[in-house]
C-alpha positions in Angstrom: 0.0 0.0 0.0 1.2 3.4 -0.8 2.1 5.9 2.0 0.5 8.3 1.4 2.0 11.5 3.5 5.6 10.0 2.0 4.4 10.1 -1.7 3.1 13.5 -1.4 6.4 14.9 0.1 8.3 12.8 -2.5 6.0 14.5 -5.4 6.2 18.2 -3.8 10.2 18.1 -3.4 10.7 16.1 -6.8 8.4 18.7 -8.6 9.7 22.1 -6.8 6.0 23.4 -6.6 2.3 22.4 -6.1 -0.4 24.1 -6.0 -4.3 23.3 -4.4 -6.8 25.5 -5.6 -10.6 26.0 -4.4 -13.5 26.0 -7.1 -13.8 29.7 -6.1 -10.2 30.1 -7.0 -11.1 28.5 -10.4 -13.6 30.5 -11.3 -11.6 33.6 -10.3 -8.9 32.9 -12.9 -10.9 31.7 -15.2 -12.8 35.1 -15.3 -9.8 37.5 -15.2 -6.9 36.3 -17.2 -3.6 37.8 -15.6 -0.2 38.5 -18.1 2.9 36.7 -17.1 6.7 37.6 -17.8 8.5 34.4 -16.7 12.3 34.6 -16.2 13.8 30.6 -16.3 17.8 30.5 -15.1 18.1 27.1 -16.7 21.2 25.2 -14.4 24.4 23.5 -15.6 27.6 22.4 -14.5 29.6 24.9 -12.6 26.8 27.9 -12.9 26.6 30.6 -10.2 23.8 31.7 -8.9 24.0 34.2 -5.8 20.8 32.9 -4.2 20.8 35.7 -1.2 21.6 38.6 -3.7 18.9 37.4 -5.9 16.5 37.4 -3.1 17.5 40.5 -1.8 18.6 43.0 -4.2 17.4 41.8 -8.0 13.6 40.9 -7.4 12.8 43.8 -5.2 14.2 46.5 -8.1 12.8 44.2 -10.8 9.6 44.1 -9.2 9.5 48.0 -8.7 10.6 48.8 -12.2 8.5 46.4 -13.9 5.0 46.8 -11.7 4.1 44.0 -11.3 1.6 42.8 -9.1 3.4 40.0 -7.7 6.5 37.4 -8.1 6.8 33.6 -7.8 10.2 32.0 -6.8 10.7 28.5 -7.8 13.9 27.3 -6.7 15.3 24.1 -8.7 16.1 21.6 -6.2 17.6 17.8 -6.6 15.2 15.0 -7.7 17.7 12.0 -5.8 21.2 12.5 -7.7 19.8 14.4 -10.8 20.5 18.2 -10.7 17.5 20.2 -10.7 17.3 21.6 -14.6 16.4 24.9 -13.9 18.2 27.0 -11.6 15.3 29.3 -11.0 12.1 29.9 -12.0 10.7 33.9 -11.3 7.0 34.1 -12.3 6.2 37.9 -12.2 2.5 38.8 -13.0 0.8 41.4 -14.3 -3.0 42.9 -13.7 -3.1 43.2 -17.8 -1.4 42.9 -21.2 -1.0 46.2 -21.1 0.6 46.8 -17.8 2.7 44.2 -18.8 3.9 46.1 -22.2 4.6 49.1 -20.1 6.9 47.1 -18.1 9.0 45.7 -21.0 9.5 49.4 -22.5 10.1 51.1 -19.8 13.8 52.4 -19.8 14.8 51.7 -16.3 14.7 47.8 -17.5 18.2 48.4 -19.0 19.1 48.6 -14.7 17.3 45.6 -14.2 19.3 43.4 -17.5 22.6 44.9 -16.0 22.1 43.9 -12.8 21.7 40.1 -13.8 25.7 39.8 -13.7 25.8 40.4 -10.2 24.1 36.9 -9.3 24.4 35.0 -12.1 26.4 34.1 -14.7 23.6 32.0 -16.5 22.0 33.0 -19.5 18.3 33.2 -18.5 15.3 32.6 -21.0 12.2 35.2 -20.5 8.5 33.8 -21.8 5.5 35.7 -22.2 2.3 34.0 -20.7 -1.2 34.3 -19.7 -2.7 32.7 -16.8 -6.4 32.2 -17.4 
């Protein structure tokens, strides 16, 4: 018989994230799609990645110049002796598309793409999205 407590924790640490939402919750995003920029650090061998100066420093002036409403952090970890693929994961969202365009032009981005060197010497991938 499975355990089930220890496959849940096995599934949550193997996966880096899960999420339980209500039918309220549901309904909620379905009604009011939200915009998405989504920053992925993908990980290989020997990469740096300042973990602290990331939390403290770069998502705080990225989510002030960019306005969004809020950030997700997903943190790669180990599934058994496989490296996580993906450094980090950050999952900024935005009330619309069009909040979200006036993030990308905005000139003080050029701060927040300099900036990256300081933690990181990953090449990160950016992806549009839209939550529904």
């Amino acid at each position: 018989m499975v355990n089930r407590r220890e496959f849940m924790w096995g599934a949550a640490t193997g996966a880096g994230a899960m999420m339980v939402m209500s039918a309220e919750m549901v309904q909620a995003v379905a009604a009011e799609p939200t915009m998405s920029l989504n920053v992925i650090y993908p990980n290989h061998e020997g990469a740096r990645f300042d973990l602290s100066y990331y939390r403290s420093s770069h998502i705080p002036l990225a989510t002030k110049v960019m306005g969004a409403t809020s950030v997700m952090l997903i943190e790669g970890v180990p599934n058994g002796t496989a490296a996580a693929p993906f450094a980090m994961i950050a999952h900024f969202q935005f009330a619309s598309a069009d909040a979200l365009k006036a993030a990308l032009v905005n000139p003080a981005m050029a701060d927040v793409r300099a900036d990256v060197a300081k933690f990181t010497d990953i090449k990160p991938t950016v992806m549009l999205g839209k939550s529904q």
